[in-house]
N, C-alpha and C positions, 0 to 999 in steps of 0.2 A: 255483614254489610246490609244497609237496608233498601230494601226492593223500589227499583226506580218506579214512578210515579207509570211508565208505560209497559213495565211488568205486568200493573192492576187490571189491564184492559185489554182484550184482544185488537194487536194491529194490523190495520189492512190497508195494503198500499194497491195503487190501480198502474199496470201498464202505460205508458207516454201513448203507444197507439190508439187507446182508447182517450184520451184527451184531445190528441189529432183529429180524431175522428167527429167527437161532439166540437171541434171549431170549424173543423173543413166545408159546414152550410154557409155560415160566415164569410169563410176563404173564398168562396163556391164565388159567391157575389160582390167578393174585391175590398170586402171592411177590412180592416187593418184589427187585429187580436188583440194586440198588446194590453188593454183594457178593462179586458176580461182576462186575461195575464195575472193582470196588477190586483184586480178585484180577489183573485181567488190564491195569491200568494206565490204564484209559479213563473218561478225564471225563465223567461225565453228559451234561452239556451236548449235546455232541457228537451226542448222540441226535436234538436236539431244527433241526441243521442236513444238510438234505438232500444237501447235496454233500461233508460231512465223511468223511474217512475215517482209517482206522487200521493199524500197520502190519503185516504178514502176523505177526511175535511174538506184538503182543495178541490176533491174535485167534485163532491156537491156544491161545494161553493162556484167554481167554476158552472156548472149546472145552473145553479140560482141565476149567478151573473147573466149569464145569456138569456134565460126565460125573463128575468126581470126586465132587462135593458132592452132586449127585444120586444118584449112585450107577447110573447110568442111559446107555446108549449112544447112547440115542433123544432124550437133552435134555429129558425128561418130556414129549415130545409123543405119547404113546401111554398107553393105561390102566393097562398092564404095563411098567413099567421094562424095561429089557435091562441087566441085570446088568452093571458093569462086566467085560469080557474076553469078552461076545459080540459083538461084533464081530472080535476075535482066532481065536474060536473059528471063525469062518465063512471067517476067510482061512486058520487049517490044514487046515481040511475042503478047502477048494478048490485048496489048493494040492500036496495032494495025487493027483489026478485026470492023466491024460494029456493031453487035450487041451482048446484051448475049451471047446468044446463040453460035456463035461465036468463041468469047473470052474463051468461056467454053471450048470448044472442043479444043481450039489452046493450051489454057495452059492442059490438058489432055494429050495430043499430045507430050507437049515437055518438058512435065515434065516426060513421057514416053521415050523419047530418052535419058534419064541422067543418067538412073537407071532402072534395074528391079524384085526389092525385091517388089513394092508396084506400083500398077497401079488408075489414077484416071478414072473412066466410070461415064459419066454423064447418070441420070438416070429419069426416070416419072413413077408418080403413081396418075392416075387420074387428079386432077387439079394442081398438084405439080411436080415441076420439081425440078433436085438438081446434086451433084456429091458425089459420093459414092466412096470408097478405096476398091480396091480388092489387099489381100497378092497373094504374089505369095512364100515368104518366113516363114515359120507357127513360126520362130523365134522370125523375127520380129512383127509377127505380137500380139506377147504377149505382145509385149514393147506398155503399156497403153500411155505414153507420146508420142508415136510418132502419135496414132489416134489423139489423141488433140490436136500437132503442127501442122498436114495438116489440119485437116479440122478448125482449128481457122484461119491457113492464107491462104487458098483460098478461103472460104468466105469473109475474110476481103480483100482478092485482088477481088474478081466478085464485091462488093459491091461498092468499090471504083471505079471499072471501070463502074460501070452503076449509079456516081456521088451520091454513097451514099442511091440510092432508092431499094435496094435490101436489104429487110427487113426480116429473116428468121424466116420462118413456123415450125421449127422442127429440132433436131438433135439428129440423131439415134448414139447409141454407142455398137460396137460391145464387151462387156464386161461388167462384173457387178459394179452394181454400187458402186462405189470406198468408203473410208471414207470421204473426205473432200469433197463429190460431193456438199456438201450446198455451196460450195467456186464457182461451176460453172455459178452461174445465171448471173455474169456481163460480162463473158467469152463467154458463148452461150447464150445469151439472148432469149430464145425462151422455148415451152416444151422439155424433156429430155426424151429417153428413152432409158433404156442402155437393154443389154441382147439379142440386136438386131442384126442377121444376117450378116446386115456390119454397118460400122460403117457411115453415111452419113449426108451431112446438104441440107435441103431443103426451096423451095418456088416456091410460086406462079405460073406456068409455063406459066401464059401468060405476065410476065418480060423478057422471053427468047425475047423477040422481042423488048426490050429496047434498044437504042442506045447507042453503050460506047460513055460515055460523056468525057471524058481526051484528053487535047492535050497535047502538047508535053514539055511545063512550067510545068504542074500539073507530067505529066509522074517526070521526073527533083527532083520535090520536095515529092515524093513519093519515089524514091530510094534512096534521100540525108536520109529518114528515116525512111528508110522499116523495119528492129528490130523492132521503137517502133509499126511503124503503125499495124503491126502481130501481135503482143504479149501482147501488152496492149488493156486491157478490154475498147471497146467503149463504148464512150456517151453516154447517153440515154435522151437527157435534157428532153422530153416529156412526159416522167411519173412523176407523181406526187413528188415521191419518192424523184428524183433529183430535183424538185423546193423545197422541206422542207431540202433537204442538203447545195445548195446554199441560201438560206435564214440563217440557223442556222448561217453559215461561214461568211454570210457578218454582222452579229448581233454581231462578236465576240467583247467583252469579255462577251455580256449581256446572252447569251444561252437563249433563250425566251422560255417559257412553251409550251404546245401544245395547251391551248386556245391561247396565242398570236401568234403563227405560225398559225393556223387556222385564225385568226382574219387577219395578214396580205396576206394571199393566199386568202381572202374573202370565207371562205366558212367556217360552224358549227363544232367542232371540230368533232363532231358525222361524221359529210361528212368527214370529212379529215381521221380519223380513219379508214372507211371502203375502202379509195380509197388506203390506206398503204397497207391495210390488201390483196387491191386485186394487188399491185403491190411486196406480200411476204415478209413484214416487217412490225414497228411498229415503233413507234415513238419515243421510248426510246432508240429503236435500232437501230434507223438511226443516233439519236444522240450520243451513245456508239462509233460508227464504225467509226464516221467524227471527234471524238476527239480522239480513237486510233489510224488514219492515220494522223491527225495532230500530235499527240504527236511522232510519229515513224522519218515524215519527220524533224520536228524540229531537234531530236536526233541527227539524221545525219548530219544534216546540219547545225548545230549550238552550239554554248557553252550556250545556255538557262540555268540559271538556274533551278534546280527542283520546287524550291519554286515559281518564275515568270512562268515557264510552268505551273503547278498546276493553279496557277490564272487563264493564258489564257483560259483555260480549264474547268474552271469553279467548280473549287471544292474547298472547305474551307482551305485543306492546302496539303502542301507536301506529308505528309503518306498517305492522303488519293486518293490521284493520283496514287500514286506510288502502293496499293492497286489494284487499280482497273488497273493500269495498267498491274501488273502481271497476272490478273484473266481475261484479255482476251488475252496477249499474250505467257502466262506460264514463263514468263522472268522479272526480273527487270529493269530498263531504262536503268540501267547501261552498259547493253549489248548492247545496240542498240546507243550507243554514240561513234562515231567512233573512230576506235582503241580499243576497248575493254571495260569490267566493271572500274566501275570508284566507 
């Protein structure tokens, strides 16, 4: 059989919570969504099932929509819009600078000059360096989505300016911990602790003396696609985890056991078992997760049928796809086939 077109590609689908969350500045002040809904491909509905989700396109696109329309980098969740192209503005400032170090204080500085509901202060504790959100407004500073929009993209702007090797130790959250916090591990990849003072991401503090590695090409191709580079969940090819998800994907339509995925990574299943176990998942559940974000991107993007996606997917027939696909996303496929139930 030949390999479907979303085989070729790593897919990543985002949590409905985190969709709620980038509209809820909107909600905050009584716009009506639907709009930015329509703009970005996503069913209403959708909103209204906990385990739904959508796939990493919409929801940059959802992303665009609202910076566009609003005209705003902040998604209206601050009293002063950020013009769209302040956030560009803050990655040439910093990417200009020699080191971390640097780079830290420059974007600090002049993301400081934009706005001041919400302050960034770079911070140390012991052998850890980081930057940390100080409110200045206790409004905003309820609004949970707005700690997880800065600190997912200034981590992800430090990281990229020091070419990727800014690996984070840690990410404090000023708040408790949410329902769908099991949705954060690809988001902050690192330990969690919520409940915490301010909200902050850290490392290592002897990377402050790292060189920004980016010229001015990289600069370029960093803003042609700063949405997704912020918002979507990095890579991780280095754990285990993600070599048994690209292996299943390139296998497709055979879905191989967990002694043949062990047998091909060269290692006992028993070893493969506990390196899952220690990268927080398991083997059934990696391969649940990589056939619900195939089966979601398919949806969108395609007229598959049910019965030929079931195959690809590796299950004996239609119902029983369709089964399991309700019971992890609380929806039938039909919702997730654009334009509506089918």
């Amino acid at each position: 059989m030949a390999r479907s077109p979303s085989a070729l590609h790593p897919p990543v689908t985002i949590p409905i919570a985190f969709v709620k969350g980038m509209l809820s500045g909107v909600q905050a002040h009584g716009q009506p969504c639907d709009v930015f809904l329509g703009d970005a491909r996503i069913e209403p509905q959708l909103l209204e099932q906990p385990s739904a989700r959508v796939t990493a396109e919409q929801y940059v696109a959802l992303f665009r929509s609202l910076t566009e329309r609003l005209d705003d980098d902040m998604l209206g969740f601050l009293s002063r819009p950020l013009k769209c192209g302040s956030f560009a503005l803050i990655v040439r400032s910093a990417a200009g600078e020699e080191t971390v170090e640097k780079a830290m204080r420059r974007t600090a500085r002049t993301f400081g000059l934009l706005q001041d509901e919400v302050a960034l202060e770079p911070v140390h504790a012991g052998a850890l360096a980081g930057l940390a959100l100080r409110f200045n407004a206790p409004s905003v500073a309820r609004l949970v989505f707005v700690h997880e929009l800065l600190l997912r993209s200034f981590w992800r702007l430090l990281a990229w300016l020091a070419g990727g090797k800014l690996r984070a130790a840690r990410f404090d959250f000023a708040f408790e911990n949410p329902p769908y916090a099991g949705s954060y591990g690809k988001v902050f990849p690192a330990p969690l602790l919520f409940e915490q003072r301010q909200s902050a991401f850290w490392f290592d503090a002897a990377l402050l003396k790292q060189p920004v590695r980016r010229d001015a090409a990289a600069l370029r191709a960093f803003l042609a696609d700063a949405r997704a580079n912020v918002v979507i969940p990095p890579r991780s090819d280095d754990l285990v985890s993600a070599r048994v998800r690209k292996h299943l994907q390139r296998s497709q339509p055979a879905w191989p056991d967990l002694a043949a995925t062990a047998d091909a990574l060269h290692m006992a299943p028993s070893t493969l078992q506990r390196h899952l176990a220690a990268d927080g998942t398991s083997f059934q559940a990696l391969k649940d997760e990589l056939r619900r974000d195939l089966a979601i991107v398919r949806l969108n993007t395609s007229t598959v049928p049910l019965a030929a996606l079931a195959d690809e997917l590796g299950f004996a027939d239609s119902a029983a796809f369709q089964r399991a696909f309700k019971n992890w996303t609380g929806s039938a496929p039909g919702h997730y086939r654009r334009g509506g139930p089918t």
